[in-house]
C-alpha positions, 0 to 999 in steps of 0.5 A: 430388702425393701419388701422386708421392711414392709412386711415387718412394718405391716406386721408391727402395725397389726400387732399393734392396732395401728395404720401402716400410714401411722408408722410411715410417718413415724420412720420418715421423721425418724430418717429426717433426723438421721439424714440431717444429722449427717448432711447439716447443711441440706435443705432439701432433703425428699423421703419417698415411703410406698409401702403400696409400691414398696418404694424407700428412698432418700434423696437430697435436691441438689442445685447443679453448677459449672464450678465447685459446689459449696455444700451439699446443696450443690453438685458439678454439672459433670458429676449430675450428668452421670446421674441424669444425662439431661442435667443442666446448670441452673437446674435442679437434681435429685440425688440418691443417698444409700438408705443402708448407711442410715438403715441402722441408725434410723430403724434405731430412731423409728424405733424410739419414736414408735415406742414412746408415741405407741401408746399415745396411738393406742391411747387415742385408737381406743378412745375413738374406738369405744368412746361412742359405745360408753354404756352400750352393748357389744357382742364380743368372741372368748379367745382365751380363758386364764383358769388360775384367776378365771379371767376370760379374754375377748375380742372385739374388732382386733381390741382384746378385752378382759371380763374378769371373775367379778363380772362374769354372771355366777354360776356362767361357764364361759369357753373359748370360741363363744360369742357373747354380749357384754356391757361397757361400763366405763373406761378407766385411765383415758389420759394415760392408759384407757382400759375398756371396763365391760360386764355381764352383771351390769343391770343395764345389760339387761336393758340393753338386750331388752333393746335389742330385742324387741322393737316396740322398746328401740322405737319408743312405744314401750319404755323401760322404767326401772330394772333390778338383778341379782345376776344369774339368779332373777331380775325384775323389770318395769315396763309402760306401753305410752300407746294403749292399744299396744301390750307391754309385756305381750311385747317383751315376751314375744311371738312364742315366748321368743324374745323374751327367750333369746334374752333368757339364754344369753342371761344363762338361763336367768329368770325375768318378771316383768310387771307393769309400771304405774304412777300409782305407788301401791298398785306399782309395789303389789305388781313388783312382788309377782309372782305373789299376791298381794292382799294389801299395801299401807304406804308412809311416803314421807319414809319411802316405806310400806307394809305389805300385807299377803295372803299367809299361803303366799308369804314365802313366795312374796319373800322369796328364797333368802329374802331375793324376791323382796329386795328386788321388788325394793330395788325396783320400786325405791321403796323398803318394803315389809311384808307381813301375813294376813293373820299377823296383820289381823291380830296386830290390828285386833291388838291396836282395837283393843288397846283402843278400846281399853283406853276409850272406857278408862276414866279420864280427869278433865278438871282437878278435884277441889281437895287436890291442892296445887303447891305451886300456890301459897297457902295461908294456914296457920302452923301452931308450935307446942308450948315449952 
C-alpha cells in the first residue's frame, strides 16, 4: 500500500513540476486535521512521511498510567506492555493509529489542499525558475506543433512554453524534435497565473545570439549600439570596437564567416548588415543605407531628419525592396530619412539657383517715392463744390 502511494505521489509531483517534499508537507497537515478531528483531545500526535523509505505512519504520544486513562493522552500500563513490553508508568508510548481509517478522508483533504495551493506552487516555481532569465535568451526543444492555430509548444527544464504564430519568424517551419533559441520578453500574470512570453522576432534575440557568439561583445570589447529587424527578411546592427586595434565587424563575421553564420542559420537564413556606429550623425546614417552608397547627407537635427543624396544607379538599392532598406536604416539611426537621386537633387539645387538668381536682378524699393502718398496722413487739400 505504502509503495502505491509513493509512486502516485512521485507521479503527481512530476506532473505537476513540484518536489515530492512539497506535497509531503501538504498531506502531513492534511492528516493533522483528519487525525485531530477524530482524536480532539491528543496533544501529541507524530506523522512519519519517508517516501526515501517508504515509511507512512500515524501515532499518537501517549503517557502510560496504572489506572484508568482519562483521554486519549493516556493509556494502561497493561494495555502499553502488549505494545512494547518495555513500557513502564511515567513513561511515554507511541501508539499506532490504522492509517486506512484516515486513508480516505485524508487523501480527500490532501487533495483539496494540493488543488488550491498548486497553483500558488507552480506560481512561485516558475517565477523563480524564469525571473533571472527576463530578456535573455533560451534554447528551448519543439515537442508539439498545433497546425490548426500553429502554435508550437517547447520544452524548457520540464516547463512547457507556447511560441505562438505572431512570434514565430515569417516564413520559419518549425518540426517536433527541434531545438531552437527563443527570447524571453516578459512574463505576464505574476501574481495570479505567470505566463512565460517568449519570441523569435524580438530584435533583442539578435543581440542576444550576437552574445552568444562572439567573444569580443560578451566581454565588452566590441558593444552593440543599436539594432533594427524586420524578422525573417533583414536586420541591420550597429557595432563600435572601444579598442582601436580590434575590428568590429571582423569580430562579428568571424574566422571563415563562422559566427556571423551560425547566427544566420538560427535566424533561418535572414539577412545581417553590420555597420560601423559613429558619433558622427552624417557619417553613422551614409553607413546604415549599406550596402548603398552614399554621395550625401543634409541633416536638420532640430527635426531629427535628413536628405539623403545617392547616386541615381544606386537608388533602388538605397530604398530597398518596398521601402525595407530605408525604414531600417530610420530605425537604426532614430532619423526619418529621405533619400533622393543626384539628378533630382541636381535640378532641385539649379531651381533654387535660379530663383535666386531672379530675385537677385528684381527691382527693389528701398524708399517710397514722393508721389506715393500715405493716406495714413491728413491732407489739407482744398475740395471746391459746384455752385448751384
Amino acid at each position: 500500500m505504502n509503495k502505491g502511494f509513493f509512486d502516485a505521489l512521485r507521479m503527481l509531483g512530476d506532473e505537476n513540476s513540484v518536489s515530492v517534499d512539497v506535497l509531503v508537507e501538504k498531506i502531513k497537515s492534511a492528516l493533522m486535521k483528519a487525525v485531530k478531528k477524530s482524536y480532539p483531545d491528543c496533544e501529541n500526535i507524530n506523522i512519519n512521511i519517508d517516501p526515501e523509505a517508504n515509511v507512512f505512519e500515524i501515532s499518537i504520544i501517549k503517557l502510560v498510567v496504572d489506572d484508568e486513562p482519562l483521554d486519549d493522552n493516556e493509556i494502561n500500563i497493561d494495555v502499553a506492555k502488549t505494545i512494547d513490553p518495555g513500557a513502564y508508568v511515567g513513561g511515554m508510548i507511541a501508539v499506532q493509529i490504522d492509517t486506512a481509517q484516515f486513508g480516505r478522508a485524508a487523501a480527500q483533504s490532501a487533495k483539496q489542499s494540493i488543488k488550491t495551493d498548486l497553483r500558488e506552487i507552480n506560481r512561485e516555481n516558475l517565477l523563480s525558475q524564469f525571473q533571472s532569465k527576463e530578456n535573455e535568451c533560451i534554447s528551448a526543444k519543439i515537442i508539439q506543433i498545433e497546425p490548426s492555430r500553429e502554435t508550437a509548444t517547447l520544452l524548457y527544464d520540464k516547463t512547457e512554453l507556447y511560441l505562438f504564430k505572431k512570434d514565430q519568424i515569417p516564413g520559419e517551419v518549425l518540426k517536433e524534435g527541434q531545438t531552437v533559441k527563443v527570447y524571453i520578453t516578459g512574463i505576464a500574470g505574476r501574481e495570479k497565473k505567470p505566463v512565460i512570453k517568449i519570441s523569435r522576432t524580438h530584435k533583442d534575440l539578435v543581440k542576444r545570439l550576437f552574445e552568444l557568439e562572439v567573444p569580443e561583445i560578451y566581454d565588452g570589447t566590441v558593444e552593440i549600439k543599436s539594432i533594427s529587424r524586420e524578422a525573417g527578411s533583414r536586420t541591420k546592427i550597429a557595432v563600435f570596437s572601444k579598442n582601436p586595434d580590434v575590428d568590429a565587424i571582423g569580430a562579428c563575421i568571424g574566422p571563415k564567416r563562422s559566427r556571423i553564420t551560425n547566427i544566420v542559420e538560427e535566424l533561418n537564413g535572414e539577412k545581417i548588415d553590420i555597420v560601423i556606429y559613429s558619433e558622427n550623425p552624417e557619417e553613422f546614417i551614409a553607413k546604415s543605407l549599406a550596402p548603398s552608397e552614399v554621395t550625401k547627407v543634409i541633416l536638420d537635427e532640430e527635426e531629427r531628419s535628413c536628405t539623403v543624396i545617392v547616386p541615381d544607379s544606386q537608388l533602388s538599392l538605397a530604398i530597398g525592396n518596398r521601402g525595407q532598406n530605408a525604414k531600417l536604416a530610420a530605425k537604426l539611426t532614430g532619423y526619418k530619412i529621405d533619400i533622393k537621386p543626384e539628378s533630382e537633387a541636381a535640378k532641385a539645387e539649379q531651381e533654387s539657383e535660379e530663383q535666386s538668381t531672379d530675385a537677385e536682378e528684381a527691382p527693389v524699393i528701398t524708399e517710397a517715392p514722393e508721389d506715393i502718398i500715405d493716406s495714413s496722413e491728413e491732407q489739407d487739400t482744398d475740395i471746391e463744390l459746384p455752385e448751384e
